[in-house]
C-alpha positions in Angstrom: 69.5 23.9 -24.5 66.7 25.2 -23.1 64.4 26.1 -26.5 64.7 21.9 -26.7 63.7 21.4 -23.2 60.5 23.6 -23.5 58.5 21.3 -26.3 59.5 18.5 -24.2 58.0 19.7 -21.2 55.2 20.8 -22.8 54.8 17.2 -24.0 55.4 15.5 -20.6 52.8 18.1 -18.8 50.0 17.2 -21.6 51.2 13.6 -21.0 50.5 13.9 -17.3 47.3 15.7 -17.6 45.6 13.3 -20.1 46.8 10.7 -17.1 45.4 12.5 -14.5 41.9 12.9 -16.7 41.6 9.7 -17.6 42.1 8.4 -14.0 39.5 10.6 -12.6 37.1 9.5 -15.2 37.8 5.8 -14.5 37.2 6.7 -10.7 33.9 8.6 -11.5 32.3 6.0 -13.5 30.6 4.4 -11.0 28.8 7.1 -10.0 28.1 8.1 -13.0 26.5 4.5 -13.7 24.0 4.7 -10.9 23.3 8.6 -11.9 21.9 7.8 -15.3 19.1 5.6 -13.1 16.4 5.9 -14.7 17.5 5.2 -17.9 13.9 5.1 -19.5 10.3 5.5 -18.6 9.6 3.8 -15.4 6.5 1.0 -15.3 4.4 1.3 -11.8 2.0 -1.9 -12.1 -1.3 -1.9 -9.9 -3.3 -4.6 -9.4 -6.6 -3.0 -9.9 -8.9 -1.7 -12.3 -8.4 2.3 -13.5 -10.3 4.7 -11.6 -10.4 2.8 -8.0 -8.4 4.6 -4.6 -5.1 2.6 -5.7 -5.2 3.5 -9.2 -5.9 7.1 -8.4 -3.2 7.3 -5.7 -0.8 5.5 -7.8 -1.1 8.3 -10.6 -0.9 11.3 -8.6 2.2 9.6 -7.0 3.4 8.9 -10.3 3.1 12.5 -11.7 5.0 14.1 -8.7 8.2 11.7 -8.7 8.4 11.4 -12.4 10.2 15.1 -12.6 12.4 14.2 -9.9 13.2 11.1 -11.6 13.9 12.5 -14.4 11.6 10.2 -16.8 8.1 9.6 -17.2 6.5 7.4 -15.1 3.9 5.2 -16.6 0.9 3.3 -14.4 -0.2 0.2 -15.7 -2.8 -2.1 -14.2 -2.7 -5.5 -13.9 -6.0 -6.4 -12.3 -7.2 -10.0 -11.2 -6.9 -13.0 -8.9 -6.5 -10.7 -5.9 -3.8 -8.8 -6.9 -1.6 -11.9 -7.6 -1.5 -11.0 -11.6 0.6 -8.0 -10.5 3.2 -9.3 -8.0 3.8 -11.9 -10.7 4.5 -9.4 -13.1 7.0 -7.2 -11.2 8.7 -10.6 -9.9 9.4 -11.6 -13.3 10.5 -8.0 -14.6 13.9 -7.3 -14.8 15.3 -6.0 -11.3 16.8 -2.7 -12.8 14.2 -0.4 -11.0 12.5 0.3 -14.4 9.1 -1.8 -13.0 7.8 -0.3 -9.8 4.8 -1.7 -7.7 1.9 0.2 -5.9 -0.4 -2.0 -4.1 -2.0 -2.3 -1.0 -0.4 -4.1 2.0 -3.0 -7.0 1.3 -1.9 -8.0 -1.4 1.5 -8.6 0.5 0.6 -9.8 4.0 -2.7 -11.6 3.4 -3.4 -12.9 -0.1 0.2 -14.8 0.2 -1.2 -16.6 3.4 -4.5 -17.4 1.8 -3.4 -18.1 -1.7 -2.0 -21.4 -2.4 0.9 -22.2 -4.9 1.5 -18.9 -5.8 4.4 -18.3 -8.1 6.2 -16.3 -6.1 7.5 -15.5 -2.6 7.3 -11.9 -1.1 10.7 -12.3 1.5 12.2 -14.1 -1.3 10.9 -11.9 -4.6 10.2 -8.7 -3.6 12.4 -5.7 -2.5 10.5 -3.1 -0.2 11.3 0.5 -1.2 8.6 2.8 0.8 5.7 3.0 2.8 3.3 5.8 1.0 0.4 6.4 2.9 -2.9 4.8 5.2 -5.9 4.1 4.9 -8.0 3.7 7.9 -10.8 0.7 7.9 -14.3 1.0 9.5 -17.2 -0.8 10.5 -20.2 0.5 9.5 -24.0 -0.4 9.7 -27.2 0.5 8.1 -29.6 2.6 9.9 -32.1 0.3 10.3 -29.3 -2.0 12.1 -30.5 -1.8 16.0 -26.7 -0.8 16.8 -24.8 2.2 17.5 -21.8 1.1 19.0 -19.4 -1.8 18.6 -21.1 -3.2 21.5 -24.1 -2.9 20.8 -23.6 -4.7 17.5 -21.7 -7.6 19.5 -24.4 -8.1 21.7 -27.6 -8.4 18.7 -25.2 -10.8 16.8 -24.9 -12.9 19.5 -28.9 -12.2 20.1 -29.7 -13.3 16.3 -26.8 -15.8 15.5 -26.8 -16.5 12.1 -29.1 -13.4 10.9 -26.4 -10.6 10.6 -23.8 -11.1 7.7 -20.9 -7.9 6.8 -19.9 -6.7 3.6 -16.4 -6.9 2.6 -14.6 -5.5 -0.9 -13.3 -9.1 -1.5 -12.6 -12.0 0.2 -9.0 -11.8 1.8 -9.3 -7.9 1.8 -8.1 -6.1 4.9 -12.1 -5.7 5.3 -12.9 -9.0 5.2 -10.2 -10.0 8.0 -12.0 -6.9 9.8 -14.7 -8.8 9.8 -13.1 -11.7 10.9 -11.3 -10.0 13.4 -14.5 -8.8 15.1 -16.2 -11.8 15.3 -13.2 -13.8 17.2 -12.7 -10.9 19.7 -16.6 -10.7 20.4 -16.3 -14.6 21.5 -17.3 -16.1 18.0 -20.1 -13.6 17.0 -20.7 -15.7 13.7 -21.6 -12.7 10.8 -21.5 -14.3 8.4 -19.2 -12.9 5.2 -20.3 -11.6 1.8 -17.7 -11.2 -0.9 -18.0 -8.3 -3.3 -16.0 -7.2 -5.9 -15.2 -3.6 -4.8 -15.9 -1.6 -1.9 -18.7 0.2 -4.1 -20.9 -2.8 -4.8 -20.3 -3.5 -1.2 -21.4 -0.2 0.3 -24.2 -0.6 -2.4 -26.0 -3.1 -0.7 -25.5 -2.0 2.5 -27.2 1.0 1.6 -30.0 -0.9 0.4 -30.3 -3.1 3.2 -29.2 -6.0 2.0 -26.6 -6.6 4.1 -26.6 -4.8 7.7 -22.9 -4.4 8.2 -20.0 -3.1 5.9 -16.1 -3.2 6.9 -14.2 -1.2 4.9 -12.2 1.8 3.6 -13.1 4.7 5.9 -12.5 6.6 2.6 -15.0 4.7 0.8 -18.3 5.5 3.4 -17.7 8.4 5.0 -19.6 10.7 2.7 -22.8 8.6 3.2 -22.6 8.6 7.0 -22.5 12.5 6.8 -25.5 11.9 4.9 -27.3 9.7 7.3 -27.6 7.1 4.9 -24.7 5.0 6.9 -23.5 4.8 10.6 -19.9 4.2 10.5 -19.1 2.9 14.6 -15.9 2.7 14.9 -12.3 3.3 13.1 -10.1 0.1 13.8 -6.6 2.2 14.3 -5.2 3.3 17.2 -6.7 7.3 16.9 -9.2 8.8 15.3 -9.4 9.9 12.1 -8.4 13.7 11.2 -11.3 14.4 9.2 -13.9 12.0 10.9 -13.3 12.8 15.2 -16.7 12.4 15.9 -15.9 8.4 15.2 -14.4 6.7 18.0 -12.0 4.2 17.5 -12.8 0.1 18.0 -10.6 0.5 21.4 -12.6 3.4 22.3 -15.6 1.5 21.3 -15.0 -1.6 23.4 -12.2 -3.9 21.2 -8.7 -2.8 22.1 -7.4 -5.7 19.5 -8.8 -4.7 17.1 -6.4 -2.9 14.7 -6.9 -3.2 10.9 -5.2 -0.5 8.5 -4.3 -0.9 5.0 -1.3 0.7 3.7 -0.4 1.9 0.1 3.1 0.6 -0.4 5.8 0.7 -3.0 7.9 -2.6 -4.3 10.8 -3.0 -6.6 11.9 -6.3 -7.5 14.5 -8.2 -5.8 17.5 -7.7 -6.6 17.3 -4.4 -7.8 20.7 -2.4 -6.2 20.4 -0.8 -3.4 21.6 3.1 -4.6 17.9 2.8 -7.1 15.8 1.2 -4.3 17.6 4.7 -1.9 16.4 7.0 -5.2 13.1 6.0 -5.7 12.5 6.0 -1.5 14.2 9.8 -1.7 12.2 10.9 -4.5 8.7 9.3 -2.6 10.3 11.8 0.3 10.8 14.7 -1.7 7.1 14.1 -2.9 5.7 13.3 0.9 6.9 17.4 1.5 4.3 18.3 -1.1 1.5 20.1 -0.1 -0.4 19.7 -3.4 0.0 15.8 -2.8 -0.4 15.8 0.9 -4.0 17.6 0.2 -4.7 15.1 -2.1 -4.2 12.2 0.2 -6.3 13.9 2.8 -9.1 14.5 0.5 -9.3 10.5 -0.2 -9.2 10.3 3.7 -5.6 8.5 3.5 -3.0 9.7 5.9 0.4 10.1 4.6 3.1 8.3 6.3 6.2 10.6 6.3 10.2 9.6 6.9 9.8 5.7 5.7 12.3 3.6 4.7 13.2 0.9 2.8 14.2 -1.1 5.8 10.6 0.2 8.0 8.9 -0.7 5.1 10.4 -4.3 5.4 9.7 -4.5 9.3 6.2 -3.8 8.1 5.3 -6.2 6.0 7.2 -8.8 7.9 4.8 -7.4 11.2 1.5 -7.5 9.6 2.5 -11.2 8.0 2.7 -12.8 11.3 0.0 -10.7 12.4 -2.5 -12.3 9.7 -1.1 -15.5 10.0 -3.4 -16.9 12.6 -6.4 -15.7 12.0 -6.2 -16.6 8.0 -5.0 -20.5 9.5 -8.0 -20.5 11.9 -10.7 -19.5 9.4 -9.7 -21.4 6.7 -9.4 -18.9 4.6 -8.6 -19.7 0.7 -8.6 -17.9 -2.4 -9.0 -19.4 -5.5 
């Protein structure tokens, strides 16, 4: 009796075990679904040309997450009509986490308030993943510019109306709305814009007189201010800058309101589920605790913004579009 009882519960145990396998693999697989994230090489699309601050930003950040990731990730650019050729492409790209976006918060907050019928809708189109880094803007003047202070500049535009103009990267650029800014909180100064296409060409003329006033990128001028060749007079963020603190800031300087920073920010597109959108932002994190990186920011003259979220980058955006709102409505301000 009990050499027949043996096979068979040999048979039930092998029975019960394939049962018991089966049952944890059918419990696992959801996990494992969202572990094999990314599948492929991942597509981070910038909306500028190679070789400017986003693009150079956007490829260091690439390198460091791409070994946490697991895959290559792959920069493309997608330059043009203010950044608008990009968004459109990651709206339209499947919302699987494979197409990433690395812009500045401009092309988020401002150029969808000064753009009309755009294709898209950031609340409705885009899903927020992290807050990278800052860049701090600046209003600078040329030496030969009878100003050394924010005040200073307020009082010889209202002296000379008309006869001052500033320099901005591009019309709707958070240096433009500097600009802008200034004028409204001086009482209607009246400097008059002029639209380049970069913050070089800008700084350029400024340089060579041209144009008295430049508002942009503290990144982009500082070097030439050590040099002479520029006086930057203010920073237009609450505190000074880490490598610049002989530069006061626009509060210090006079002009409380006036706080412009532009922010490097990273977009997936809506839709995408929530557990990628969580290991993209951790692998951005793991990144932010590298030195190599953090130098490399600091070097540009970009802060890095540590412990960001998917939901703080939200709040952001959401902040600076009612922030812009007003004063894009109340200049008129439309990009073609």
């Amino acid at each position: 009796m009990a050499r027949t009882r043996l096979p068979r519960r040999r048979a039930l145990l092998r029975a019960v075990s394939a049962a018991c396998a089966a049952a944890a693999l059918c419990a696992m697989a959801p996990a494992g679904a969202q572990a094999r994230y990314p599948e492929k090489p991942v597509r981070m699309l910038v909306g500028f040309a190679a070789g400017g601050p986003t693009d150079v930003i956007a490829r260091k950040l690439a390198a460091k997450i791409a070994p946490i990731l697991g895959q290559s990730v792959v920069v493309e650019n997608k330059p043009g009509a203010s950044t608008t050729i990009a968004t459109a492409e990651l709206v339209k790209s499947a919302a699987d986490g494979h197409t990433l976006y690395f812009t500045g918060s401009a092309a988020l907050t401002i150029t969808p308030l000064s753009v009309p019928n755009l294709s898209f809708d950031v609340a409705r189109d885009i899903a927020p993943v992290a807050l990278v880094a800052a860049e701090q803007i600046a209003i600078a003047v040329n030496p030969s510019v009878r100003a050394r202070s924010l005040r200073e500049l307020a009082a010889l535009a209202k002296a000379e109306p008309g006869r001052i103009s500033f320099a901005s990267s591009g019309t709707g650029g958070v240096g433009h709305l500097t600009g802008e800014l200034f004028n409204q909180l001086g009482g209607g100064l009246g400097m008059q814009h002029i639209s380049y296409k970069g913050a070089g060409p800008a700084m350029q003329d400024v340089l060579a007189g041209h144009v008295g006033v430049l508002a942009a990128g503290l990144g982009s001028m500082y070097a030439q201010h050590q040099a002479g060749k520029l006086v930057v007079l203010a920073v237009t963020d609450e505190r000074r800058s880490t490598i610049a603190r002989d530069i006061p800031t626009a509060a210090e300087a006079g002009f409380p309101g006036l706080l412009t920073t532009s922010v490097f920010i990273v977009l997936a597109p809506a839709g995408t589920p929530g557990p990628v959108i969580e290991t993209v932002n951790r692998a951005i994190a793991q990144t932010m605790g590298n030195e190599e990186f953090l130098a490399d920011l600091r070097q540009a003259t970009v802060e890095p913004i540590l412990g960001s979220t998917p939901a703080r980058t939200g709040q952001f955006i959401n902040g600076e579009l009612a922030k812009w709102a007003n004063l894009v409505k109340s200049t008129g301000m439309k990009l073609q």
